[in-house]
C-alpha positions in Angstrom: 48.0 134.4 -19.1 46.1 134.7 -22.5 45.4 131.2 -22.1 43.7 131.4 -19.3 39.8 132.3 -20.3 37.5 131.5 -17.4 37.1 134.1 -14.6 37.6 131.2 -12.1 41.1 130.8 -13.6 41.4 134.8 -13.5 40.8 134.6 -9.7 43.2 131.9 -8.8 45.8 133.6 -10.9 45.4 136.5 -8.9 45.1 135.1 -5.6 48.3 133.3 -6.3 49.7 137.3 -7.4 48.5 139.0 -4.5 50.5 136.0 -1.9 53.2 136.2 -3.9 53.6 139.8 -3.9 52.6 140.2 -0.3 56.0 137.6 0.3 58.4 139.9 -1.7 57.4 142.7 -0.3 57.8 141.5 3.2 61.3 140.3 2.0 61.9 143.5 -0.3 62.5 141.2 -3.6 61.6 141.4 -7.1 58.2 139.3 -7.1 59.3 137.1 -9.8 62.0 136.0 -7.9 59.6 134.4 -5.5 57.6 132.7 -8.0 57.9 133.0 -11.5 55.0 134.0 -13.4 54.6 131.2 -15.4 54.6 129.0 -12.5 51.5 131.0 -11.4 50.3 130.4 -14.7 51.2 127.0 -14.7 49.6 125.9 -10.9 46.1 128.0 -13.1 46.1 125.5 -15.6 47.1 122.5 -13.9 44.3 123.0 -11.2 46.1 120.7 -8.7 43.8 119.5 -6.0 46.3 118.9 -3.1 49.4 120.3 -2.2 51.1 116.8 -3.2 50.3 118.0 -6.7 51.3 121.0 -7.0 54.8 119.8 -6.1 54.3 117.5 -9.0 54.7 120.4 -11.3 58.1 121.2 -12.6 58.3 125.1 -11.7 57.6 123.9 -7.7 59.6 121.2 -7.1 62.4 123.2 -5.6 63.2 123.5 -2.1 62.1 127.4 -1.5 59.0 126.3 -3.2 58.5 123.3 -1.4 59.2 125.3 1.7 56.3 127.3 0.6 53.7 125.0 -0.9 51.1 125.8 1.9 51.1 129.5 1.1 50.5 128.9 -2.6 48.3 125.8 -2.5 46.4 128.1 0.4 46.1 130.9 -3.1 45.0 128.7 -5.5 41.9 127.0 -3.0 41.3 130.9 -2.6 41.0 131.9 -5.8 39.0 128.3 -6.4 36.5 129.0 -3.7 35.8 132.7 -4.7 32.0 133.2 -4.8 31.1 133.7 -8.5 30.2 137.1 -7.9 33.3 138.3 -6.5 35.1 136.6 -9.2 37.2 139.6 -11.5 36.2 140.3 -15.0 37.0 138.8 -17.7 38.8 142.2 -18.9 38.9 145.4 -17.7 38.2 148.7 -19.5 41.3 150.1 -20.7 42.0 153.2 -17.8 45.5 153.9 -18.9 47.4 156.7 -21.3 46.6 155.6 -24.9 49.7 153.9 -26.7 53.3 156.3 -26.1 53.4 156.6 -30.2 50.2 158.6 -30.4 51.2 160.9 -27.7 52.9 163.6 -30.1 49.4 164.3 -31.9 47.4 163.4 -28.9 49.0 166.0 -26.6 52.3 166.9 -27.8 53.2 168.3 -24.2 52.7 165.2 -22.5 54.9 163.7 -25.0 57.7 166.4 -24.2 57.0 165.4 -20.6 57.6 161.5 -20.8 60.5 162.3 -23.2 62.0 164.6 -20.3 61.4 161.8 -17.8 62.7 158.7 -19.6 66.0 160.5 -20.2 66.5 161.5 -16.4 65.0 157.8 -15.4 67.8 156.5 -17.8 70.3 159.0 -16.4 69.7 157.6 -12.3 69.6 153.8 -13.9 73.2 154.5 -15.2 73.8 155.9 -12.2 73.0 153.1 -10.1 73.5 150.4 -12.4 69.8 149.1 -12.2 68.0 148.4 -15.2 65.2 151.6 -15.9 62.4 149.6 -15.3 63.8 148.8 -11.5 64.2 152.6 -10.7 60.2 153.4 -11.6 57.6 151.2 -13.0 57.4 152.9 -17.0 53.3 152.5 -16.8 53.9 154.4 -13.8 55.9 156.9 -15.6 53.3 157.1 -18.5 50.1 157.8 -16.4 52.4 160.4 -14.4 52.9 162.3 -17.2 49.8 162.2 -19.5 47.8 163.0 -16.0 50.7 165.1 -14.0 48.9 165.8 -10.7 47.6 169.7 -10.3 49.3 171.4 -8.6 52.4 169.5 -10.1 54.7 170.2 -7.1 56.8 167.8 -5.6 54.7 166.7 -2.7 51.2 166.0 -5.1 54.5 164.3 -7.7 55.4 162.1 -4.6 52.1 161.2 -3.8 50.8 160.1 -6.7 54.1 157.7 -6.9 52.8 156.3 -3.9 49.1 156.0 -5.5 50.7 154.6 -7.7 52.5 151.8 -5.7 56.2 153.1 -6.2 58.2 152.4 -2.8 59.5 155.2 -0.7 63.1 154.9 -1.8 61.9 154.7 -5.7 59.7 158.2 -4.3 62.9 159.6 -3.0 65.3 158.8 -5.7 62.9 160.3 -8.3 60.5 162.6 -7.3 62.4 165.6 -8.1 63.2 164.6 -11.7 59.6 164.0 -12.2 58.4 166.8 -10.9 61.0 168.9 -13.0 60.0 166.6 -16.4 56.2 167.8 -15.6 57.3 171.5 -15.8 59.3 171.4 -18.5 
């Protein structure tokens, strides 16, 4: 995406983020299994003007894409057609955790907290046998525990998972770990 500098490339890009992620969600699969981020990247930059090119590029000339133009040629004229002053910035202010490795002098008990969390994270990945990253988002796991939610009891933990766009089965599987890591 760093290529991508106009905010009328931003919008299509995201248009073609939001149709993809509304399809896996419906199907309950990994977005980029849907469609690959550099294809959404790719479909930006090319700019096709018809569905007959879009299929031209590489990335959508498969079957489940072909299957599928519609949806994502329907994205791109989306994002295209946005009126210029709903079109996103060209960057947003930073409103995340500042970077893990400053954490320790920042506020050393949030980094306790996220050093608590990773290791039980990493204990129900092993577990499972799903990569970390699959059991909980790790920026979601960052904000969770430079910001824990007051009162940090498990229904304010599992809420802000769901704020925070975790599923219900990631809330269940580990909402009680969290809210342990936050009490230390």
């Amino acid at each position: 995406m760093h290529g991508l500098r106009s905010r009328r490339q931003l919008s299509m890009v995201r248009a073609l983020w939001q149709a993809r992620d509304e399809l896996a969600r419906r199907r309950d699969i990994a977005p980029g299994r849907v469609l690959p981020d550099a294809a959404i990247v790719s479909a930006v930059q090319a700019d096709p003007k018809s569905e007959g090119a879009l299929l031209e590029l590489p990335v959508f000339r498969g079957r489940a894409n072909r299957k599928l133009v519609t949806t994502w040629f329907g994205a791109l004229v989306r994002g295209r057609e946005l009126p210029e002053d709903q079109l996103p910035p060209h960057s947003r202010p930073g409103d995340g955790p500042p970077p893990v490795n400053r954490w320790a002098d920042r506020d050393p008990d949030a980094a306790a907290r996220l050093k608590a969390a990773r290791a039980a994270l990493a204990q129900v990945s092993e577990q499972w046998s799903v990569p970390v990253e699959n059991v909980l988002s790790p920026d979601l796991v960052r904000r969770l525990m430079w910001a824990p939610p007051r009162p940090a009891d498990a229904a304010a933990v599992a809420e802000a998972l769901r704020a925070g766009g975790a599923r219900e089965w990631q809330v269940e599987l580990t909402c009680d770990l969290l809210t342990e890591a936050i009490a230390g």
